[in-house]
C-alpha positions as CSV (number, residue, x, y, z in Angstrom):
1,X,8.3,-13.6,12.3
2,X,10.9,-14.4,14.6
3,X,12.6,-18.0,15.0
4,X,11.3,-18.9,17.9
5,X,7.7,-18.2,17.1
6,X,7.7,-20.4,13.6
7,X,9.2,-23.2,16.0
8,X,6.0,-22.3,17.9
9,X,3.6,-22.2,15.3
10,X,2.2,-25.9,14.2
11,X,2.0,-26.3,17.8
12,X,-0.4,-22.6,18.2
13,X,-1.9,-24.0,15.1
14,X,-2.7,-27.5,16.5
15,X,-4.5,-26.4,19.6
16,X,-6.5,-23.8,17.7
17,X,-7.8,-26.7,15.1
18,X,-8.3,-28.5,18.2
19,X,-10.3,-25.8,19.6
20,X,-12.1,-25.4,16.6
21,X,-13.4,-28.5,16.3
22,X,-14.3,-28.7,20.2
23,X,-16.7,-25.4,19.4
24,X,-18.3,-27.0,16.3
25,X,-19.0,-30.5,18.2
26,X,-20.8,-27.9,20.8
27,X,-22.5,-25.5,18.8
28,X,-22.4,-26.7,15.3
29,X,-20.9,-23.6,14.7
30,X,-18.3,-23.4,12.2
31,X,-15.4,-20.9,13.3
32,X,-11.8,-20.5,12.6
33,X,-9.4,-19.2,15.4
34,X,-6.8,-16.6,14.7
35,X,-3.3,-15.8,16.8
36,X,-2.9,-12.0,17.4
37,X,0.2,-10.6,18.7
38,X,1.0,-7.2,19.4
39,X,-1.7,-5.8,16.7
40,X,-0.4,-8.1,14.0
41,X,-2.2,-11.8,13.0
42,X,0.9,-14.7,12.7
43,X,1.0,-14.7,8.7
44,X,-0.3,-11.1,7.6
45,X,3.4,-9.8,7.4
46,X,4.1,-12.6,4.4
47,X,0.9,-12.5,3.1
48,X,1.4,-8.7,2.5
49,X,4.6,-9.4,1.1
50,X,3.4,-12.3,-1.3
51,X,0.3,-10.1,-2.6
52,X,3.5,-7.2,-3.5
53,X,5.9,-10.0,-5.0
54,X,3.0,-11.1,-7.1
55,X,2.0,-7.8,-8.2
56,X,5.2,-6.7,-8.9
57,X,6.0,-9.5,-11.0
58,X,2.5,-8.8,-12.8
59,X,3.7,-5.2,-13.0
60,X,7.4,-5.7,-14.6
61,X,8.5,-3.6,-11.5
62,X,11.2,-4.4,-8.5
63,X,9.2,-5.1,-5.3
64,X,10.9,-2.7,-3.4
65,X,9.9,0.2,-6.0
66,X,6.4,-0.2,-4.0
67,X,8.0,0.4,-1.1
68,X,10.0,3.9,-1.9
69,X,8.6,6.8,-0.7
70,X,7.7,8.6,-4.1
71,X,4.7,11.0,-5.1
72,X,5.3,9.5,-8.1
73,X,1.7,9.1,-10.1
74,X,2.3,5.5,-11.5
75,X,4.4,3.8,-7.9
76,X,1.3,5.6,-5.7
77,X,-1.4,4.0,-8.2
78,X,0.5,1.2,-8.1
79,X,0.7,0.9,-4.2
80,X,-3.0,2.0,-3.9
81,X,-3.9,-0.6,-5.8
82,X,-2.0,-3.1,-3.5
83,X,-3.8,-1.6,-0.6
84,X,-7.3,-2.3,-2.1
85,X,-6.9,-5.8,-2.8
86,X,-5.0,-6.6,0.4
87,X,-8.1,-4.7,2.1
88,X,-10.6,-6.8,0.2
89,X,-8.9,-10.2,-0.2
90,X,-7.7,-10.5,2.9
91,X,-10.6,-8.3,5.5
92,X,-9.1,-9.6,8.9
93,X,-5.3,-7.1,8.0
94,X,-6.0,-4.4,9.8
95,X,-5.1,-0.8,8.2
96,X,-2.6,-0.3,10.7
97,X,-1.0,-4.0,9.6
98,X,-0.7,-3.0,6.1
99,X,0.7,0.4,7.1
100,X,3.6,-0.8,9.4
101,X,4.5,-3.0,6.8
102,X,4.9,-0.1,4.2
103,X,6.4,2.4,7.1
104,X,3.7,4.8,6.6
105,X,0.4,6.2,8.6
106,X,-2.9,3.8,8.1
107,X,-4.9,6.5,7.2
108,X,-2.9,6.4,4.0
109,X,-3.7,3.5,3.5
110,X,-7.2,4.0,3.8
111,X,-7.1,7.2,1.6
112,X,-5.5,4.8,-1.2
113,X,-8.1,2.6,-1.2
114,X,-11.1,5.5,-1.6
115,X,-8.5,6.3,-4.5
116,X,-9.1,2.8,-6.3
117,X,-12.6,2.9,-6.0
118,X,-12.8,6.7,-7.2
119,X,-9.9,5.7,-10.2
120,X,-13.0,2.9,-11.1
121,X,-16.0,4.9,-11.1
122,X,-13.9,7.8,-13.2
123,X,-12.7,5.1,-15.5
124,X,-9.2,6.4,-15.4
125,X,-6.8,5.3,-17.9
126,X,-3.6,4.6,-16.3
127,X,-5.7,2.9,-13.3
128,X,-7.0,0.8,-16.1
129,X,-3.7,-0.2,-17.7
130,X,-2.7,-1.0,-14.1
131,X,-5.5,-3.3,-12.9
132,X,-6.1,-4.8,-16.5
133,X,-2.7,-6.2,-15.9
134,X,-3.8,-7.3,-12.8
135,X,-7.0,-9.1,-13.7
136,X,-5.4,-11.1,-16.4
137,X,-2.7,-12.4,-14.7
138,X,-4.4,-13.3,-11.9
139,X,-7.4,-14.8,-14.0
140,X,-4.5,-16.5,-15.7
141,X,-2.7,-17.9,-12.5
142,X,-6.7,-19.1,-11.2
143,X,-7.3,-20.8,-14.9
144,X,-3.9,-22.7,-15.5
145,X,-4.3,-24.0,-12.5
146,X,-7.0,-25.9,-13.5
C-alpha cells in the first residue's frame, strides 16, 4: 500500500464507520463497508502476507520459500495449503488477489485449493504432517491467548 493511501486510510475508514452506522440507524441492518481499488480490498495484500509469515514460522520454513516457483511436492503442498485457509478465513480475497500476490494465474490458486480438500478426503500423509502442524499451532496461538 502506497504512502499516500495509509495517510488516507483512518480517514476512508472513518466515513465508512460513519456510513455504517447511518444504514443500521435506517434499516437495522447490520453491514460493514469495504474500500476496493483496482481489484484489490485496502488490507488483503498484508493480510496475505501475515497468514504466510505465520505459516512459515509454524512450518520452520523462510517465507519467501512459499513464494519460489518450485514443483517441488512439500513447497506446492505447503502453498496449497496457504491458499485454502486464505480462501476460507478470509472469503471476501478474491482468487485473483491471492494470485497477484504469489505472481501466478488464479486458476492455480483455485486448483490448490480442490488439492487440499482432495489431500483430506484421501487422508494423505505428508498433507497430514503439514496441516497437523498447522492445527496445533494455531489452536495453541487461539488458547494462550486466553
Amino acid at each position: 500500500m502506497n504512502n499516500e493511501l495509509k495517510e488516507n486510510s483512518s480517514v476512508i475508514n472513518s466515513i465508512m464507520r460513519g456510513a455504517e452506522d447511518k444504514i443500521h440507524s435506517l434499516t437495522g441492518l447490520n453491514v460493514t463497508l469495504q474500500v476496493k481499488l483496482n481489484e484489490t480490498f485496502i488490507g488483503d495484500d498484508e493480510t496475505i502476507s501475515k497468514s504466510l509469515k505465520l505459516f512459515a514460522t509454524c512450518w520452520n520454513v523462510d517465507p519467501d520459500d512459499l513464494y519460489e516457483k518450485t514443483r517441488k511436492r512439500n513447497t506446492v503442498m505447503m502453498r496449497q495449503i496457504l491458499f485454502h485457509y486464505i480462501h476460507y478465513k478470509y472469503p471476501n480475497i478474491y482468487y485473483s488477489t491471492i494470485a497477484r500476490h504469489f505472481g501466478i494465474d488464479h486458476t492455480t490458486v483455485m486448483y490448490g485449493i480442490d488439492c487440499v480438500k482432495n489431500y483430506m478426503a484421501m487422508g494423505d500423509d505428508l498433507f497430514n504432517s503439514f496441516y497437523n502442524l498447522i492445527k496445533q499451532f494455531y489452536y495453541c496461538k487461539v488458547s494462550c491467548k486466553r
